[in-house]
Residue, then its C-alpha position, 0 to 999 in steps of 0.5 A: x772529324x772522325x769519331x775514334x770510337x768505331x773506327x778505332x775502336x779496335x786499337x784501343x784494346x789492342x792498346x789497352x791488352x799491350x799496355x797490361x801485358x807488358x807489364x806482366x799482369x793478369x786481368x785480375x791485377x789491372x782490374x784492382x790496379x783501376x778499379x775497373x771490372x775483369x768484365x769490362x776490361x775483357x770486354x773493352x780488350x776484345x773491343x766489344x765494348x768502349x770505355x767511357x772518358x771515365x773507364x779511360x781515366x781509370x786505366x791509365x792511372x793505372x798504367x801511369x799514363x795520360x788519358x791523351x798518352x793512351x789514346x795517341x797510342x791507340x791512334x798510332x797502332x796499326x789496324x790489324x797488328x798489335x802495337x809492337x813493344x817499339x811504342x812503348x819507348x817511341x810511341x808512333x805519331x799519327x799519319x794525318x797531315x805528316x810531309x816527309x820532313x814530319x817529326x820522324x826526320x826533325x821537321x815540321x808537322x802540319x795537323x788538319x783539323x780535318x784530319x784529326x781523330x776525335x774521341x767521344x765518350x759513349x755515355x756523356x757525349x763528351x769530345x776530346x780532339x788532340x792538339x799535339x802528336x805523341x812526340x811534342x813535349x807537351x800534350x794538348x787537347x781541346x775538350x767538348x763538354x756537353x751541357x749536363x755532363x759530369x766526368x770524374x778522374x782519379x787522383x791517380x790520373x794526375x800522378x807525374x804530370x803537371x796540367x793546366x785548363x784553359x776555358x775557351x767558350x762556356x762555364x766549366x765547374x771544376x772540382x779541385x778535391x774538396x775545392x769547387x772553382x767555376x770558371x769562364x771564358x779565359x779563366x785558366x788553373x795550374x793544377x797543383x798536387x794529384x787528387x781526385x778531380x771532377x769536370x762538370x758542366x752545369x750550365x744548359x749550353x757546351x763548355x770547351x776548353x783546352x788541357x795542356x800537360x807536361x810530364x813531370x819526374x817520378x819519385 
């Protein structure tokens, strides 16, 4: 598989500076929307640095987006140009594994796992591979928690959707606000109202499990 940080690297601040710039606002304003740094947005903008998965979590709270939503984007948007303001409403779905009959024209689309980008967070060796392309209802992803790591989201980051996890190897310890729940092979939780969350992996071995999302309807 390929590693979306380096290669894609580039689309994902093209991707970040689009969703900022559409909506109007200034680095200053994402930066107290998300609780990110000027700096560091600058910086991940000009693709000189990559977002942990908690920086990422951070941003697309603040843009009302998924962590998955954000990273299809990046995917689907062209090396050398900017996403044009077309993905905003119809954001594009990655070429890997796409017949002619793909979901642009209403038929079937065949994903390789071989084909498929993954994203790997630079500071916890967490791994997260999309199971589905930006236009299926849902969003699946299948998440690769390394032993030790501990990756934090905001309650921000759960607004307007709703999202089940599923553990398919490992113990995840997942922390559900002020609730700790520890889960195994099989185990699934239906997340209820936004608040902040933690996945943790306190064991010596990876946990991998999937997150299924739906978006939910806005106030």
């Amino acid at each position: 598989m390929s590693n979306i940080v380096d290669p894609l690297v580039g689309r994902i601040a093209a991707r970040v500076r689009f969703e900022r710039e559409r909506r109007g606002w200034t680095l200053a304003r994402l930066a107290d929307a998300s609780g990110v740094s000027q700096a560091m947005i600058s910086r991940i903008e000009r693709g000189e640095s990559s977002p942990t998965a908690v920086v990422l979590g951070k941003l697309s709270a603040a843009f009302e987006l998924t962590v998955a939503s954000l990273l299809a984007l990046a995917e689907g948007a062209p090396d050398t140009e900017g996403p044009t303001a077309a993905d905003a409403e119809a954001p594009a779905a990655s070429d890997a594994g796409r017949g002619a009959d793909g979901p642009g024209g209403g038929g079937t689309e065949v994903r390789r796992a071989d084909g498929a980008d993954e994203w790997c967070d630079p500071d916890t060796g967490y791994r997260r591979r999309q199971i589905t392309g930006p236009r299926f209802p849902a969003e699946v992803a299948e998440i690769r928690l390394p032993a030790g790591a501990r990756v934090p989201y905001p309650a921000a980051a759960f607004a307007f959707v709703r999202q089940l996890v599923w553990v398919l190897d490992g113990r995840l310890t997942f922390h559900d606000g002020d609730t700790v729940h520890e889960l195994g092979p099989g185990d699934t939780v239906e997340l209820g109202a936004p608040t902040a969350r933690v996945f943790a992996n306190t064991t010596g071995s990876e946990c991998r499990y999937a997150v299924v999302l739906t978006r939910g309807a806005r106030p």
